[in-house]
PDB file of N, CA, C and O in Angstrom:
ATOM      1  N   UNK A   1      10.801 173.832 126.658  1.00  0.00           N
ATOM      2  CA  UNK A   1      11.889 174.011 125.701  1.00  0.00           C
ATOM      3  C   UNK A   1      12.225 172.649 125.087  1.00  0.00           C
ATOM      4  O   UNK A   1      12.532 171.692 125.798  1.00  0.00           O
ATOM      5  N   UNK A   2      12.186 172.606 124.249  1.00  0.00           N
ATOM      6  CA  UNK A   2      12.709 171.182 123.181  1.00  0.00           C
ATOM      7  C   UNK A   2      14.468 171.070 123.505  1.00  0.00           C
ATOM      8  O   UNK A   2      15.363 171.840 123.853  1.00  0.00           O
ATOM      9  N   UNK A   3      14.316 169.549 123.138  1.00  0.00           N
ATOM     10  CA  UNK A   3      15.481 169.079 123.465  1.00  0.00           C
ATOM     11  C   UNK A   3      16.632 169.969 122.456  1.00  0.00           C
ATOM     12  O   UNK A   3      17.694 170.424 122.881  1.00  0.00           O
ATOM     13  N   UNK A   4      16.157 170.081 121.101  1.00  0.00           N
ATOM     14  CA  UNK A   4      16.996 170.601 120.029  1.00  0.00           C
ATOM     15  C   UNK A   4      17.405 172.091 120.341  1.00  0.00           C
ATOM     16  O   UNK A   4      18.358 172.545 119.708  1.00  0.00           O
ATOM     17  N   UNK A   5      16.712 172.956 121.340  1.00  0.00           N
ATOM     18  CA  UNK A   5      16.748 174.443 121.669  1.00  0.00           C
ATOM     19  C   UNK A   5      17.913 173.624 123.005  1.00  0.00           C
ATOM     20  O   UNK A   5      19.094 173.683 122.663  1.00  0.00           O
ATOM     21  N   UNK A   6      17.761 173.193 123.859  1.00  0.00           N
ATOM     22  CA  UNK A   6      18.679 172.858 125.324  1.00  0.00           C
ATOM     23  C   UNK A   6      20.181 172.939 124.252  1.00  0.00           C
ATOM     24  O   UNK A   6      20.908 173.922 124.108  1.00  0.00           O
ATOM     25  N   UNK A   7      20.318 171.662 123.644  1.00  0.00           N
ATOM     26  CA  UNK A   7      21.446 171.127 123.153  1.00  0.00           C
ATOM     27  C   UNK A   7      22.432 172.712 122.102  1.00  0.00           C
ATOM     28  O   UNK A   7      23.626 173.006 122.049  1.00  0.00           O
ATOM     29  N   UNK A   8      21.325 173.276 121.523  1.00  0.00           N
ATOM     30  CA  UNK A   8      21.798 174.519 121.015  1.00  0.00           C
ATOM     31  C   UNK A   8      22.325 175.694 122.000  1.00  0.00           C
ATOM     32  O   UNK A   8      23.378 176.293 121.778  1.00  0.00           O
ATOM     33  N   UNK A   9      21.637 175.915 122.913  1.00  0.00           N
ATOM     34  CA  UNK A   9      21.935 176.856 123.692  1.00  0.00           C
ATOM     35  C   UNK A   9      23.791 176.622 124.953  1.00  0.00           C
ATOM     36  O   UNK A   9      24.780 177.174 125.435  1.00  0.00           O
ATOM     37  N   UNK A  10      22.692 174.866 124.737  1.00  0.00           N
ATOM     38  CA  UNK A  10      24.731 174.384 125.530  1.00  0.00           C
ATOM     39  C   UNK A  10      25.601 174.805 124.539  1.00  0.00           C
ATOM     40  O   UNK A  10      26.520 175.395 125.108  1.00  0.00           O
ATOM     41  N   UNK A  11      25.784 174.797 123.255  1.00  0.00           N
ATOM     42  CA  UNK A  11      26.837 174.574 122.783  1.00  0.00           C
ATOM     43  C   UNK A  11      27.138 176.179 122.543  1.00  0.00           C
ATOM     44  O   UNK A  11      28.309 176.392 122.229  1.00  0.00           O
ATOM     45  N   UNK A  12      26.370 177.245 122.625  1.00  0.00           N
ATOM     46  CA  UNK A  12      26.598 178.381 122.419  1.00  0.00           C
ATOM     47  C   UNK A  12      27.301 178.878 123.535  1.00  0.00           C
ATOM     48  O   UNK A  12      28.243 179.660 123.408  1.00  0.00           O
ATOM     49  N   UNK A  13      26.781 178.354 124.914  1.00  0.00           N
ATOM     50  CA  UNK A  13      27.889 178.619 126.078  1.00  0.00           C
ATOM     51  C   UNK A  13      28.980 177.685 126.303  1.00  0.00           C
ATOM     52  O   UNK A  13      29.699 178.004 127.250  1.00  0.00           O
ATOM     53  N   UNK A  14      29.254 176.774 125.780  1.00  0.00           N
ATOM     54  CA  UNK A  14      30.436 176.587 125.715  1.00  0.00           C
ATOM     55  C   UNK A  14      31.678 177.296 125.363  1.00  0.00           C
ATOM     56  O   UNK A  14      31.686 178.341 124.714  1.00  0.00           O
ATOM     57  N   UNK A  15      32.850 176.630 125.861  1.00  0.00           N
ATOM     58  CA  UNK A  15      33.859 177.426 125.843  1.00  0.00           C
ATOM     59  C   UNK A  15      34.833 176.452 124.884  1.00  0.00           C
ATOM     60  O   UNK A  15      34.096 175.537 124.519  1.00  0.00           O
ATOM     61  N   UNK A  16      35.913 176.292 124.428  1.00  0.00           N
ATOM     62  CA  UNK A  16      37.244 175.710 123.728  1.00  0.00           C
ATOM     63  C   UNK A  16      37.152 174.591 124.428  1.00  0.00           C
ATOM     64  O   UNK A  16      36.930 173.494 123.915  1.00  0.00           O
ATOM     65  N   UNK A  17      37.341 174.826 125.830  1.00  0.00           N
ATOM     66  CA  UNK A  17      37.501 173.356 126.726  1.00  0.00           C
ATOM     67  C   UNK A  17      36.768 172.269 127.005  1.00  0.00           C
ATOM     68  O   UNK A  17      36.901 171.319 127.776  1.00  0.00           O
ATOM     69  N   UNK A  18      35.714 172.709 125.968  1.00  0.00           N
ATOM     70  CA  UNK A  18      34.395 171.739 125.887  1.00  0.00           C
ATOM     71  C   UNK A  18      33.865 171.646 125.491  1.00  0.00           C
ATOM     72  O   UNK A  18      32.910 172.422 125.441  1.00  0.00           O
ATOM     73  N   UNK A  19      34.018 170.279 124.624  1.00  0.00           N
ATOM     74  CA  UNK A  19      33.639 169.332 123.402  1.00  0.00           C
ATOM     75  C   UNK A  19      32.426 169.893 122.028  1.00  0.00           C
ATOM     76  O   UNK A  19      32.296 169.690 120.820  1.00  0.00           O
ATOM     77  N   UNK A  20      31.616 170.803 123.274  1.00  0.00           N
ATOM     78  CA  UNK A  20      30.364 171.100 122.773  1.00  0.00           C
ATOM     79  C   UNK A  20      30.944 172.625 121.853  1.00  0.00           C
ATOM     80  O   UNK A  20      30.641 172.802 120.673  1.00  0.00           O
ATOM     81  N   UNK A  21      32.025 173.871 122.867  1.00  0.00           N
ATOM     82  CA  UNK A  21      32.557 174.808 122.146  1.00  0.00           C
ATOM     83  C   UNK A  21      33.016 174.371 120.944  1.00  0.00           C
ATOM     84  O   UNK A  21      32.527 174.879 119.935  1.00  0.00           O
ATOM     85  N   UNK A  22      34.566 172.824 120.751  1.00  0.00           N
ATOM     86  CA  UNK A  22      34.759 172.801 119.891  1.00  0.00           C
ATOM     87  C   UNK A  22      33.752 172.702 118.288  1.00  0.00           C
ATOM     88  O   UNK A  22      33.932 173.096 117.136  1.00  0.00           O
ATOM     89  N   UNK A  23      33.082 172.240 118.733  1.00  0.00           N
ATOM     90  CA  UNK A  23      32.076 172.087 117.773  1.00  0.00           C
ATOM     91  C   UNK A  23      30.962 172.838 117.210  1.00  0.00           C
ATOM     92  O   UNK A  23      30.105 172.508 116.390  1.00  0.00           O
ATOM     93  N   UNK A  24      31.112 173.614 117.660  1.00  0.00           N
ATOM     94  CA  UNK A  24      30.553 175.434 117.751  1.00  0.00           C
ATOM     95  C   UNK A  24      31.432 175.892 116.904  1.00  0.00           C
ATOM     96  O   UNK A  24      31.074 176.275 115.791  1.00  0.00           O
ATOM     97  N   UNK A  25      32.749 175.926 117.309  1.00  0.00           N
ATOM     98  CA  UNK A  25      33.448 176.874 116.685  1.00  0.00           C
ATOM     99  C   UNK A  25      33.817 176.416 115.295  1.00  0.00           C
ATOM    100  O   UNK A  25      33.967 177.219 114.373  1.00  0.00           O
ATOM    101  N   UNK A  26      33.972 175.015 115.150  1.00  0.00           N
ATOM    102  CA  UNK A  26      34.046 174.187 113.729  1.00  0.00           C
ATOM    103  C   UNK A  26      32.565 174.642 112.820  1.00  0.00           C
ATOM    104  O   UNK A  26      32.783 174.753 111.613  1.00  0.00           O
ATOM    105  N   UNK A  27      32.013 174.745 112.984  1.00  0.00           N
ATOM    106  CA  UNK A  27      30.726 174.807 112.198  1.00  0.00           C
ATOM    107  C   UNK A  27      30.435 176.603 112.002  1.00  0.00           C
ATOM    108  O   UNK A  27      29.729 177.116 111.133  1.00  0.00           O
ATOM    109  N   UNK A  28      31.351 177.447 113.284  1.00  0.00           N
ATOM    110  CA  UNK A  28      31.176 178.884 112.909  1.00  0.00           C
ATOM    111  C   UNK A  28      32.091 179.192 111.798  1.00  0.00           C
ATOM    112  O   UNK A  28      31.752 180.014 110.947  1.00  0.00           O
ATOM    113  N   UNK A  29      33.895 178.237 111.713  1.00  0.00           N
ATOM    114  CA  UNK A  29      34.623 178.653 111.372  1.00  0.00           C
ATOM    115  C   UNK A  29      34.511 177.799 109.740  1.00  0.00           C
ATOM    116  O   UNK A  29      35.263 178.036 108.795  1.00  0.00           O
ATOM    117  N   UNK A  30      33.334 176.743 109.740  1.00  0.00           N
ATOM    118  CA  UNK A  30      33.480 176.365 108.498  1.00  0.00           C
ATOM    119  C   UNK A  30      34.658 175.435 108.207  1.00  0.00           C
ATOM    120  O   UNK A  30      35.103 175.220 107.079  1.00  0.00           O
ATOM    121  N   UNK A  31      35.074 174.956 109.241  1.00  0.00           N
ATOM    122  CA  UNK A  31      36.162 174.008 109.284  1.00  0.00           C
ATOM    123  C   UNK A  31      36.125 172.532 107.862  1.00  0.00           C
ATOM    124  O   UNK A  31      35.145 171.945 107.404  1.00  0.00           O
ATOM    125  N   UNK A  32      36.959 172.437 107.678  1.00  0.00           N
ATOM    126  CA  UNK A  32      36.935 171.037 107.051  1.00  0.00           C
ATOM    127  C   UNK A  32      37.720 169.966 107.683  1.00  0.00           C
ATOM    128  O   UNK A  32      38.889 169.633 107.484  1.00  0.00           O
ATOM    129  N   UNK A  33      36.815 169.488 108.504  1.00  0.00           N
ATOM    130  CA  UNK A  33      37.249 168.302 109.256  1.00  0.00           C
ATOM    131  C   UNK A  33      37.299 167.065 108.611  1.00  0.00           C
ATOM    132  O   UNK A  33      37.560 166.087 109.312  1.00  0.00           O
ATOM    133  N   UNK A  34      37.039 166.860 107.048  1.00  0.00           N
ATOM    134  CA  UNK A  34      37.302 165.613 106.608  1.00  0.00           C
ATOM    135  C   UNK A  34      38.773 165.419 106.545  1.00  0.00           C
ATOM    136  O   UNK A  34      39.349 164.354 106.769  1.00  0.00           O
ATOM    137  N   UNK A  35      39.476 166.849 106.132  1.00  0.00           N
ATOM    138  CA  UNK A  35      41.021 166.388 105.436  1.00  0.00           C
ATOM    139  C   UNK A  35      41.830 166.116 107.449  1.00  0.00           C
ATOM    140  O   UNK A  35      43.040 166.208 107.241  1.00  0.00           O
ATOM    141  N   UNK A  36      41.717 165.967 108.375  1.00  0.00           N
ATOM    142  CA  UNK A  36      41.948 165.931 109.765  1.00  0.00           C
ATOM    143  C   UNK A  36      41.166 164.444 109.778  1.00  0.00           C
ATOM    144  O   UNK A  36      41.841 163.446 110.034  1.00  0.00           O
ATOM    145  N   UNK A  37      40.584 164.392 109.665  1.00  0.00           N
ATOM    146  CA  UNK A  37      39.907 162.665 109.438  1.00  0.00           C
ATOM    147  C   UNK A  37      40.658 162.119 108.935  1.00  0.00           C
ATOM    148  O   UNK A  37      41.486 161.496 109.600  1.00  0.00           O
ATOM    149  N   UNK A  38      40.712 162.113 107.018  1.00  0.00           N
ATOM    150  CA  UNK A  38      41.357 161.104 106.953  1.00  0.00           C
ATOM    151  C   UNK A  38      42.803 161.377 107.057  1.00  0.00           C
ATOM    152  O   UNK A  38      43.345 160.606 106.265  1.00  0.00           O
ATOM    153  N   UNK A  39      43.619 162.042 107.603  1.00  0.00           N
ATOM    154  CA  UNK A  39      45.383 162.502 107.964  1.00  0.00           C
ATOM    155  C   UNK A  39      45.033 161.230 109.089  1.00  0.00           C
ATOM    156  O   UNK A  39      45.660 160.174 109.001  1.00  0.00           O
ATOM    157  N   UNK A  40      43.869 161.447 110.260  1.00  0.00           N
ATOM    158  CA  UNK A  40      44.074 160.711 111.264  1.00  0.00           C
ATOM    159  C   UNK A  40      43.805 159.084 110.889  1.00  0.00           C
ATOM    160  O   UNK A  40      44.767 158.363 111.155  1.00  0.00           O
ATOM    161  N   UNK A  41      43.026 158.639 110.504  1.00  0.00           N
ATOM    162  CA  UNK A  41      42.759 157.696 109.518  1.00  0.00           C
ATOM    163  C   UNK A  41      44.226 156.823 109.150  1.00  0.00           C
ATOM    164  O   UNK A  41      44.634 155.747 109.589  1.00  0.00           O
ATOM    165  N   UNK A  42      44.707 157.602 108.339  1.00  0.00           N
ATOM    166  CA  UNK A  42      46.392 157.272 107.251  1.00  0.00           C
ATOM    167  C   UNK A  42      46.820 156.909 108.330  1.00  0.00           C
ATOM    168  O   UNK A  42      46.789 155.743 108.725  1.00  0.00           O
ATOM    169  N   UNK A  43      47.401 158.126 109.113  1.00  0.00           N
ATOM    170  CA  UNK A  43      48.042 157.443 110.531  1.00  0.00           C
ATOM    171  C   UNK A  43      48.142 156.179 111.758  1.00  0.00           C
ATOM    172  O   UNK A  43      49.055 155.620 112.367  1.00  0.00           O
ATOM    173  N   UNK A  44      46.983 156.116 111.730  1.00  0.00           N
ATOM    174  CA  UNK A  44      46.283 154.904 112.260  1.00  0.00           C
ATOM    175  C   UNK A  44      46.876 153.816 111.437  1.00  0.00           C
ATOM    176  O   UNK A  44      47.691 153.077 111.990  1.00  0.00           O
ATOM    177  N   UNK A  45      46.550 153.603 110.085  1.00  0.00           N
ATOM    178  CA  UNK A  45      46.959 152.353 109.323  1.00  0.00           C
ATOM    179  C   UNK A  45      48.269 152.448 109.194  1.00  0.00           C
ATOM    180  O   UNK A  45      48.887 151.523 109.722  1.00  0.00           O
ATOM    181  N   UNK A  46      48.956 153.335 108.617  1.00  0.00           N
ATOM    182  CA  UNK A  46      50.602 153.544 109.017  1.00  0.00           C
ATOM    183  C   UNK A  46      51.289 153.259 109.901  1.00  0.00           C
ATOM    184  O   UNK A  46      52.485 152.990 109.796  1.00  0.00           O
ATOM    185  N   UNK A  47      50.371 153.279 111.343  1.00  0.00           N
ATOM    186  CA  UNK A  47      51.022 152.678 112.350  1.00  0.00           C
ATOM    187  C   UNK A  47      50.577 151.083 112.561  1.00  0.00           C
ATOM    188  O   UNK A  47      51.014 150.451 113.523  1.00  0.00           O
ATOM    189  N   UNK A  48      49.840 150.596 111.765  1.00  0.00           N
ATOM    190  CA  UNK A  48      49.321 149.248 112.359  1.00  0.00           C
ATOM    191  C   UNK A  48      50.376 148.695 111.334  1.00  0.00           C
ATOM    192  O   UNK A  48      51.058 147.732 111.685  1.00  0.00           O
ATOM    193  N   UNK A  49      50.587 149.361 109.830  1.00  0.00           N
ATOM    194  CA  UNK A  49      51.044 148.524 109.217  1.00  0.00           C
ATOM    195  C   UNK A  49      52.688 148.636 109.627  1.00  0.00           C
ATOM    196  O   UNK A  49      53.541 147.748 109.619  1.00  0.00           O
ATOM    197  N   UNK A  50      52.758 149.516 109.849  1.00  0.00           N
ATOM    198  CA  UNK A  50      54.718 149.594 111.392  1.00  0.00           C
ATOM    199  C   UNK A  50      54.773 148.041 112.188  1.00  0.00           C
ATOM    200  O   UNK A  50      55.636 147.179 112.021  1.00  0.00           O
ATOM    201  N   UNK A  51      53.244 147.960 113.350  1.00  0.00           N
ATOM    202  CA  UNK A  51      53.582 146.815 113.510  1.00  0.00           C
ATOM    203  C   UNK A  51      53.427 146.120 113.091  1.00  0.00           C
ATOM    204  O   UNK A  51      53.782 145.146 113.755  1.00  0.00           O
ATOM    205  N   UNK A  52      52.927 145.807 111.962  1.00  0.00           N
ATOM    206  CA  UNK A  52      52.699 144.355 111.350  1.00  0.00           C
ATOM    207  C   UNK A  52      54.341 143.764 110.545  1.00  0.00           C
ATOM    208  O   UNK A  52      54.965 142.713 110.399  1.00  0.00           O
ATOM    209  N   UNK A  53      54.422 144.754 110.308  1.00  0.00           N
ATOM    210  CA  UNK A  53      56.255 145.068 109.458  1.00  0.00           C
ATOM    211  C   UNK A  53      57.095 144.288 110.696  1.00  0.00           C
ATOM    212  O   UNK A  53      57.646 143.225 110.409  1.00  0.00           O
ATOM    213  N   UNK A  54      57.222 144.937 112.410  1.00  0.00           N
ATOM    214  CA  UNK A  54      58.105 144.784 113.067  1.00  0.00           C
ATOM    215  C   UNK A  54      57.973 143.240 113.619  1.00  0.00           C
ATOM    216  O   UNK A  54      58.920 142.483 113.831  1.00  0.00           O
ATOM    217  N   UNK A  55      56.601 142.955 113.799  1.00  0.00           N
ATOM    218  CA  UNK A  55      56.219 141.468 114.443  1.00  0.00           C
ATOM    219  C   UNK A  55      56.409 140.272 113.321  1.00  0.00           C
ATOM    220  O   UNK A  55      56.415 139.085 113.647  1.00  0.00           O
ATOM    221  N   UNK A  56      56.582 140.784 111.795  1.00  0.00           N
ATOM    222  CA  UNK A  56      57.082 140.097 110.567  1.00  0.00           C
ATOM    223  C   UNK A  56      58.443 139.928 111.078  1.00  0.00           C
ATOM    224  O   UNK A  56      58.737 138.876 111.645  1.00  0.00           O
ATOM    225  N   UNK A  57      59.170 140.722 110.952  1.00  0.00           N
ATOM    226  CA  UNK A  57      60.942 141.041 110.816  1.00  0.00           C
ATOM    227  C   UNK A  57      61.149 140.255 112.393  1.00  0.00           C
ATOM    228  O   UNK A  57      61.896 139.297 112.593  1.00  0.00           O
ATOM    229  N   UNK A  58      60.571 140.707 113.078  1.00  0.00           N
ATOM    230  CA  UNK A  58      61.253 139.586 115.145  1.00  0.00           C
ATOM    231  C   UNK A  58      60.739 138.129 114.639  1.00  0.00           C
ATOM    232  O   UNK A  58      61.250 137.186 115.245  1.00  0.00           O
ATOM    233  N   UNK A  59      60.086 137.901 113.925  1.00  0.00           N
ATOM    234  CA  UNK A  59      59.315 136.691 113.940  1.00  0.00           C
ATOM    235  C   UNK A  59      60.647 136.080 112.923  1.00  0.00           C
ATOM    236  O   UNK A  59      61.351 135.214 113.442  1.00  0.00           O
ATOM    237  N   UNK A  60      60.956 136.494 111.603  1.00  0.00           N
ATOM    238  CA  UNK A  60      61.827 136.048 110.847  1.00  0.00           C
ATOM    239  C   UNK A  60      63.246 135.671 111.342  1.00  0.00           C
ATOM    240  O   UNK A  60      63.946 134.692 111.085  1.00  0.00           O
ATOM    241  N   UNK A  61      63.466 136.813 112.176  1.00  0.00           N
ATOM    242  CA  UNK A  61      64.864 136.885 112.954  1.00  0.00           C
ATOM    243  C   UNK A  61      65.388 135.873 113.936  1.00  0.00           C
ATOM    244  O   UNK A  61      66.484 135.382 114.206  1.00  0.00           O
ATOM    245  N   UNK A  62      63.702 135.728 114.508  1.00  0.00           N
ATOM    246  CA  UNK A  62      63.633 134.633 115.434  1.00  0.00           C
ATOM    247  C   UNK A  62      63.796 133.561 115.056  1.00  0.00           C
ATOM    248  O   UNK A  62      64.650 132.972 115.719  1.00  0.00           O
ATOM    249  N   UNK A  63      63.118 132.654 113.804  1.00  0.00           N
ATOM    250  CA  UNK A  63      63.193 131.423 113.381  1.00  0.00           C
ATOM    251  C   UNK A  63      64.832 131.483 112.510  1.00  0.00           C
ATOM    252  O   UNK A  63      65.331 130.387 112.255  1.00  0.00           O
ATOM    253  N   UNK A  64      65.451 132.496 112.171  1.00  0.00           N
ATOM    254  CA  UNK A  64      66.580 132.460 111.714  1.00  0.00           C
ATOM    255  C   UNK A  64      68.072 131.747 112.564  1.00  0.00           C
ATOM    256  O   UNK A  64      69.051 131.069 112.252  1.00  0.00           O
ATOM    257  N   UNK A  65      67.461 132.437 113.869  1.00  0.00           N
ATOM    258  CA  UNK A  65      68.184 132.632 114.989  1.00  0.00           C
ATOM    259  C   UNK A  65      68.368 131.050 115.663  1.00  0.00           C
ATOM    260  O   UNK A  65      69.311 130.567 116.290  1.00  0.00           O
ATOM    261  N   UNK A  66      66.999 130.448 115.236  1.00  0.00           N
ATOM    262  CA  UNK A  66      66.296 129.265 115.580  1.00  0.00           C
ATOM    263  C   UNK A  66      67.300 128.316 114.505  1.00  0.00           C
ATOM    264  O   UNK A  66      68.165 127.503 114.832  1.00  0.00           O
ATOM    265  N   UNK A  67      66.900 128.687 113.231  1.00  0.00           N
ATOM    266  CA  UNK A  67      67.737 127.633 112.379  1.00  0.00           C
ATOM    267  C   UNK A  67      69.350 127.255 112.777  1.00  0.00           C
ATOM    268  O   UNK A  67      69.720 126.142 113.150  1.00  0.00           O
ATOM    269  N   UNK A  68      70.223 128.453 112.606  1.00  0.00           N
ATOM    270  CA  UNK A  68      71.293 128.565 112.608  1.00  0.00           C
ATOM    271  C   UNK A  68      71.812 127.688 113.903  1.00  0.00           C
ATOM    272  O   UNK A  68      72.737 126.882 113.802  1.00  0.00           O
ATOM    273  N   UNK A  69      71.227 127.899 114.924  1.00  0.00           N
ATOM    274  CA  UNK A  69      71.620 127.406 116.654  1.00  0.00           C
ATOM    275  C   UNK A  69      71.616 125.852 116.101  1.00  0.00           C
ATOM    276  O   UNK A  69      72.572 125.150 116.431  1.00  0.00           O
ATOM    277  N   UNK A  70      70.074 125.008 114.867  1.00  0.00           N
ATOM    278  CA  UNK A  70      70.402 123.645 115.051  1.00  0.00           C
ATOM    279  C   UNK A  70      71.666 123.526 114.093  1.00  0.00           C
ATOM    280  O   UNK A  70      72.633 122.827 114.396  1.00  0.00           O
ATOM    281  N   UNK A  71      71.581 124.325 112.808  1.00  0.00           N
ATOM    282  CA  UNK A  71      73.138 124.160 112.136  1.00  0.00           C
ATOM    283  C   UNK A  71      74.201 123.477 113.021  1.00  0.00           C
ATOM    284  O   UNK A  71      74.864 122.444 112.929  1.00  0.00           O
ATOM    285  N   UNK A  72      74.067 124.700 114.117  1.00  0.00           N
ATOM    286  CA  UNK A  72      75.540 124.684 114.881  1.00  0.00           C
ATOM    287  C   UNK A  72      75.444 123.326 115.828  1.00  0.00           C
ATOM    288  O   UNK A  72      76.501 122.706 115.945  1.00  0.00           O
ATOM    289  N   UNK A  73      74.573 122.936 116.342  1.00  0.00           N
ATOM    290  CA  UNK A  73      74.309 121.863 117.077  1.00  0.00           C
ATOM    291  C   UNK A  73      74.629 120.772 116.212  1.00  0.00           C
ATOM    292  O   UNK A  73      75.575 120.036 116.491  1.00  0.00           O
ATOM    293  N   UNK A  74      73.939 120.597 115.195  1.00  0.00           N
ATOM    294  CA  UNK A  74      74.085 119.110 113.962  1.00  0.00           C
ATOM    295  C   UNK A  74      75.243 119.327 113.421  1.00  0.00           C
ATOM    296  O   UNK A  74      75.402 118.672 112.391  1.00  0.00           O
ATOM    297  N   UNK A  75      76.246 120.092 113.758  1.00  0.00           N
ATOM    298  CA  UNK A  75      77.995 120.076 112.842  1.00  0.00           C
ATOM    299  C   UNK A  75      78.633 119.521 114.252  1.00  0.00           C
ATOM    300  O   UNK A  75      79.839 119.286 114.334  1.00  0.00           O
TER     301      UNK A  75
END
């Protein structure tokens, strides 16, 4: 039996709970897994660019926090 008949026949007994079903059932059901790509994709950068936003804003706050303390020291 060829490797390409094994790998087919796994995925036909697969079930939901495994990796090989899901992917059975995407290709029976005609799924469009690009628009789930890139949603997951957006998300990903949405969240990197969250932290890049929050480690900006502590970083600013910080040297603010920083200035003001020598203000108060040099008066």
């Amino acid at each position: 039996m060829s490797r390409i008949n094994e790998v087919i026949m796994a995925a036909e007994s697969a079930g939901p709970d495994n990796p090989a079903g899901w992917i059975r059932q995407c290709l029976a059901e005609n799924w469009d897994v690009s628009r789930y790509v890139a949603e997951a994709q957006a998300a990903r950068k949405a969240e990197e660019e969250r932290r890049r936003r929050t480690e900006y804003y502590r970083e600013l706050e910080r040297r603010t926090r920083e200035k003001l303390a020598q203000e108060v020291v040099g008066t």
